[in-house]
KOLFI-403262 format. One record per residue: residue number from 1; x, y, z of N, C-alpha, C in turn. Coordinates in nm, 3 decimals. Example, Ala and Ser with C-alpha at 12.3 -4.5 7.8 and 13.67 -1.06 7.14 Angstrom:
BEGIN
+-----+---------+---------+---------+---------+---------+---------+---------+---------+---------+
! seq !     n_u !     n_v !     n_w !    ca_u !    ca_v !    ca_w !     c_u !     c_v !     c_w !
+-----+---------+---------+---------+---------+---------+---------+---------+---------+---------+
!   1 !   1.319 !  -0.569 !   0.780 !   1.230 !  -0.450 !   0.780 !   1.320 !  -0.330 !   0.780 !
!   2 !   1.285 !  -0.225 !   0.708 !   1.367 !  -0.106 !   0.714 !   1.290 !   0.003 !   0.787 !
+-----+---------+---------+---------+---------+---------+---------+---------+---------+---------+
REM end
This chain:
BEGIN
+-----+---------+---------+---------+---------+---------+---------+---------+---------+---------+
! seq !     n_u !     n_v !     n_w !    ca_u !    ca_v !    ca_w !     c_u !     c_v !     c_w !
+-----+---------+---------+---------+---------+---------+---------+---------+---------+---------+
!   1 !   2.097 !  -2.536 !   0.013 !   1.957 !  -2.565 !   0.038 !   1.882 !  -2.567 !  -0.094 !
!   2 !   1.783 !  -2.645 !  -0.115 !   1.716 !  -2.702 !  -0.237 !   1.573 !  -2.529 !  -0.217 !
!   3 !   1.563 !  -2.519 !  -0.337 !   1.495 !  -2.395 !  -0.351 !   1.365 !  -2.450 !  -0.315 !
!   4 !   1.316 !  -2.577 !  -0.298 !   1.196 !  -2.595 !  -0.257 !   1.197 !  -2.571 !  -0.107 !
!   5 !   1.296 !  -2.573 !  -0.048 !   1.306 !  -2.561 !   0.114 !   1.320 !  -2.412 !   0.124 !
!   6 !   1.332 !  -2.331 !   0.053 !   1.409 !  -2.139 !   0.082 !   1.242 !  -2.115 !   0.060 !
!   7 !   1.159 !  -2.152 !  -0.035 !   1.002 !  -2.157 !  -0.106 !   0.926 !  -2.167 !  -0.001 !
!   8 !   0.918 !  -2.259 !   0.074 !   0.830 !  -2.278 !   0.193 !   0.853 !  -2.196 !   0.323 !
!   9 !   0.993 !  -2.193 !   0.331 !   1.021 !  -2.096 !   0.400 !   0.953 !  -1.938 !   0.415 !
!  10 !   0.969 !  -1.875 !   0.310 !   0.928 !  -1.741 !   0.287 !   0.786 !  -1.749 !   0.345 !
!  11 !   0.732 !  -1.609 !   0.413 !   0.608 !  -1.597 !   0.430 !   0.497 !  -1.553 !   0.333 !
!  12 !   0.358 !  -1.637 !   0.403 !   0.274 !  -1.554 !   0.238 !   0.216 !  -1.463 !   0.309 !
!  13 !   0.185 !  -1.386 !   0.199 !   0.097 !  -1.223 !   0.211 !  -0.069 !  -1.295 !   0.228 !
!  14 !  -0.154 !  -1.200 !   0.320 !  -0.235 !  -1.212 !   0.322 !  -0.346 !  -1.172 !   0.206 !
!  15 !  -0.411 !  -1.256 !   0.197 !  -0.504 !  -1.200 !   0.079 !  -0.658 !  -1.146 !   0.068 !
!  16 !  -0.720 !  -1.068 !   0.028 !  -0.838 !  -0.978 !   0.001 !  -0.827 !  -0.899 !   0.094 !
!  17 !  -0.702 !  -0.802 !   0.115 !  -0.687 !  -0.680 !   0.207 !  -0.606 !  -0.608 !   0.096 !
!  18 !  -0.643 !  -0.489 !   0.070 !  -0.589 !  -0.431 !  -0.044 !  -0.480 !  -0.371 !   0.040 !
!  19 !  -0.340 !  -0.335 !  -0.051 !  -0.222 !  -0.298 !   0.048 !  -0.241 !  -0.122 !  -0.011 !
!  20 !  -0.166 !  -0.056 !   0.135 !  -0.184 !   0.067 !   0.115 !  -0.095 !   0.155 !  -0.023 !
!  21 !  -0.093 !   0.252 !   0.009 !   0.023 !   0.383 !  -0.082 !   0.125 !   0.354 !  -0.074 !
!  22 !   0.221 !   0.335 !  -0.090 !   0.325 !   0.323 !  -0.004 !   0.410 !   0.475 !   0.029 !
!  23 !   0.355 !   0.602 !  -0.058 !   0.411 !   0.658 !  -0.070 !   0.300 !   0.779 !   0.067 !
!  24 !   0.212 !   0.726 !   0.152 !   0.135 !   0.752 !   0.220 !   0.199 !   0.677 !   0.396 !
!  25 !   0.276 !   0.578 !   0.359 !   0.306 !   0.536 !   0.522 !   0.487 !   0.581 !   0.500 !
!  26 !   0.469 !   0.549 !   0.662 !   0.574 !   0.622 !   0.739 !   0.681 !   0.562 !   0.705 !
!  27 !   0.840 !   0.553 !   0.775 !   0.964 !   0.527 !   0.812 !   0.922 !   0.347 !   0.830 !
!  28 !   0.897 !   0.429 !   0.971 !   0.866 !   0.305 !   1.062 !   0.779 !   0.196 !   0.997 !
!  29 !   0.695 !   0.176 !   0.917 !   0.581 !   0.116 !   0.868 !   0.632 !   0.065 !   0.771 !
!  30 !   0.724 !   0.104 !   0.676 !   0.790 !   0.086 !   0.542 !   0.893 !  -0.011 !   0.557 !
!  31 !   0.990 !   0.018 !   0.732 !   1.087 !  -0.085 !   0.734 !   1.033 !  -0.221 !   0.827 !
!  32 !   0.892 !  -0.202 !   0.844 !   0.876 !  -0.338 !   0.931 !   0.834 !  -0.328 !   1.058 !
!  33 !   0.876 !  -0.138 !   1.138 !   0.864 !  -0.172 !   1.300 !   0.734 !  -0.138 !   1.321 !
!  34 !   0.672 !  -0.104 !   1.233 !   0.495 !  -0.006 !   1.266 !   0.409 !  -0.105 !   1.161 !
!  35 !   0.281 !  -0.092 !   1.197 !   0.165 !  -0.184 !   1.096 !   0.171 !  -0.092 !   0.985 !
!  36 !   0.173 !  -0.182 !   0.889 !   0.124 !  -0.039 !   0.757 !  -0.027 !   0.007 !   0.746 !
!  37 !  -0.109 !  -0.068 !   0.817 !  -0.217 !  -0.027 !   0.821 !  -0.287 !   0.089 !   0.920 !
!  38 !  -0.245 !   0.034 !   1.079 !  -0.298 !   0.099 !   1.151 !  -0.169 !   0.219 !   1.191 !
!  39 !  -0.058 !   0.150 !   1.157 !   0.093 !   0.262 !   1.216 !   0.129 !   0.213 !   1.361 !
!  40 !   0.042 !   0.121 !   1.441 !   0.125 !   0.082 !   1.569 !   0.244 !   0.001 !   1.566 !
!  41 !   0.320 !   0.053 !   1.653 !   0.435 !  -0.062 !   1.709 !   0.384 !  -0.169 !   1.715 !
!  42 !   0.449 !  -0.300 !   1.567 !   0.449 !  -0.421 !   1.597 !   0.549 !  -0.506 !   1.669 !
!  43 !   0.433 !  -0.599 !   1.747 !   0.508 !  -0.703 !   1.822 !   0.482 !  -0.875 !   1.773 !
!  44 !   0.393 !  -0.830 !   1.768 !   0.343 !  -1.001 !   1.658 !   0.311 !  -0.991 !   1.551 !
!  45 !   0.365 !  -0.971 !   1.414 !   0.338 !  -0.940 !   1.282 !   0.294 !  -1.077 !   1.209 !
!  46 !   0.254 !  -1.015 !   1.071 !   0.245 !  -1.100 !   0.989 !   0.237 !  -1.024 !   0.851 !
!  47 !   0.326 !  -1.085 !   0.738 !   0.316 !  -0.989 !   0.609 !   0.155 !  -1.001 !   0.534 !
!  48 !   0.171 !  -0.816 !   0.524 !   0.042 !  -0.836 !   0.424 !   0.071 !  -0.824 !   0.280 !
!  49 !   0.218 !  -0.828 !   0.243 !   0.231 !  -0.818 !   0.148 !   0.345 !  -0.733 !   0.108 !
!  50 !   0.382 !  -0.730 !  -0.057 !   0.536 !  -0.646 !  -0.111 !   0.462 !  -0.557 !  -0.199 !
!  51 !   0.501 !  -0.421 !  -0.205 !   0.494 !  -0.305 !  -0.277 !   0.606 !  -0.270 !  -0.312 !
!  52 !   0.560 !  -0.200 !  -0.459 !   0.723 !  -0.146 !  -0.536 !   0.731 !   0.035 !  -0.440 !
!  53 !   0.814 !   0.041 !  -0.424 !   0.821 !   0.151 !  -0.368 !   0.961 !   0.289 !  -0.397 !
!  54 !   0.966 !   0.406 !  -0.455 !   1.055 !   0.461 !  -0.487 !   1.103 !   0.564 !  -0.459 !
!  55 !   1.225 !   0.607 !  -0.361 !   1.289 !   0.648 !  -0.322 !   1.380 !   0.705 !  -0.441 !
!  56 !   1.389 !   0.839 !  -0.452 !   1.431 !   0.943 !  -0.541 !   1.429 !   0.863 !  -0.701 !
!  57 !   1.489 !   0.786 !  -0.737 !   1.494 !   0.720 !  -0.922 !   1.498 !   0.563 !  -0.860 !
!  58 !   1.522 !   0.533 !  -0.752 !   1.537 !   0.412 !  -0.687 !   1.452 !   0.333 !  -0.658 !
!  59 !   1.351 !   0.201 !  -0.758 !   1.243 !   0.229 !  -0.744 !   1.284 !   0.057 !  -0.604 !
!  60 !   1.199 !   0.001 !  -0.515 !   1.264 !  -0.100 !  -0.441 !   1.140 !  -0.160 !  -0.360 !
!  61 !   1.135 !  -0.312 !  -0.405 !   0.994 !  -0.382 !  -0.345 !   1.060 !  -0.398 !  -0.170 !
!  62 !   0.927 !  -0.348 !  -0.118 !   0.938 !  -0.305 !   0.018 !   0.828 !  -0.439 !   0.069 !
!  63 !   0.835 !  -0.541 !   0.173 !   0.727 !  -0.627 !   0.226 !   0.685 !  -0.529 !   0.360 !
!  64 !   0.504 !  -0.493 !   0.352 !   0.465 !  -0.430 !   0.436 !   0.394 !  -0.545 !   0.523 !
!  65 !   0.424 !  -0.543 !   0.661 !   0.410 !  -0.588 !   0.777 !   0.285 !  -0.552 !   0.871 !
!  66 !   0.174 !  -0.622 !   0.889 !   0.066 !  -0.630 !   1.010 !   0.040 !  -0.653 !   1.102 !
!  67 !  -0.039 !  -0.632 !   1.199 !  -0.067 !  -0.629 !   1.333 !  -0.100 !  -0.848 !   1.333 !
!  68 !  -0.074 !  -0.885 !   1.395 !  -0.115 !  -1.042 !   1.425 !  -0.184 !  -1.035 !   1.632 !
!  69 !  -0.290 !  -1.034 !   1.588 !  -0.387 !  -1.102 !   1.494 !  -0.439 !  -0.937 !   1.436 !
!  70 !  -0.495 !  -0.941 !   1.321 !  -0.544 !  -0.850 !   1.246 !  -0.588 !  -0.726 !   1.307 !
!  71 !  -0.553 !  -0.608 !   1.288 !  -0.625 !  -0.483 !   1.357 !  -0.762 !  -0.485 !   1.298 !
!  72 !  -0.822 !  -0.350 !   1.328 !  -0.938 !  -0.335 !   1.304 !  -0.954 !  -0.252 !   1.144 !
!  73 !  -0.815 !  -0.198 !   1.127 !  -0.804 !  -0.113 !   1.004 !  -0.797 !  -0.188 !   0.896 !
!  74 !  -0.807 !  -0.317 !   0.900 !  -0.775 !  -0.452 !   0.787 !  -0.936 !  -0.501 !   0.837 !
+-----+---------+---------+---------+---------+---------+---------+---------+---------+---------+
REM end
């Protein structure tokens, strides 16, 4: 596949919502199944975006995941 097709593919982050701590949200929120914003169980997401995030010397860009359509905490 031509990298212009993998490019369009990928989702974009939403923009003028500042992304949280990362070192402030949960399990669940960090791998995708909870909003990083509000912490509910997502069912219709949308990325708000990638944070570097580090696990003991391990430092690892994490994409944090939102409520669709937007909660109230965004």
């Amino acid at each position: 596949m031509s990298e212009d097709f993998l490019a369009a593919q990928r989702p974009v982050a939403l923009r003028g919502i500042e992304l949280p701590d990362p070192d402030t949200l949960t399990g669940p929120q960090l791998e995708g199944w909870h909003c990083a914003l509000c912490g509910r169980r997502l069912y219709a997401d949308q990325l708000l975006g990638t944070v570097e995030w580090t696990c003991g010397n391990r430092p690892q860009e994490v994409e944090l995941w939102v409520c669709r359509p937007l909660c109230r905490e965004a």
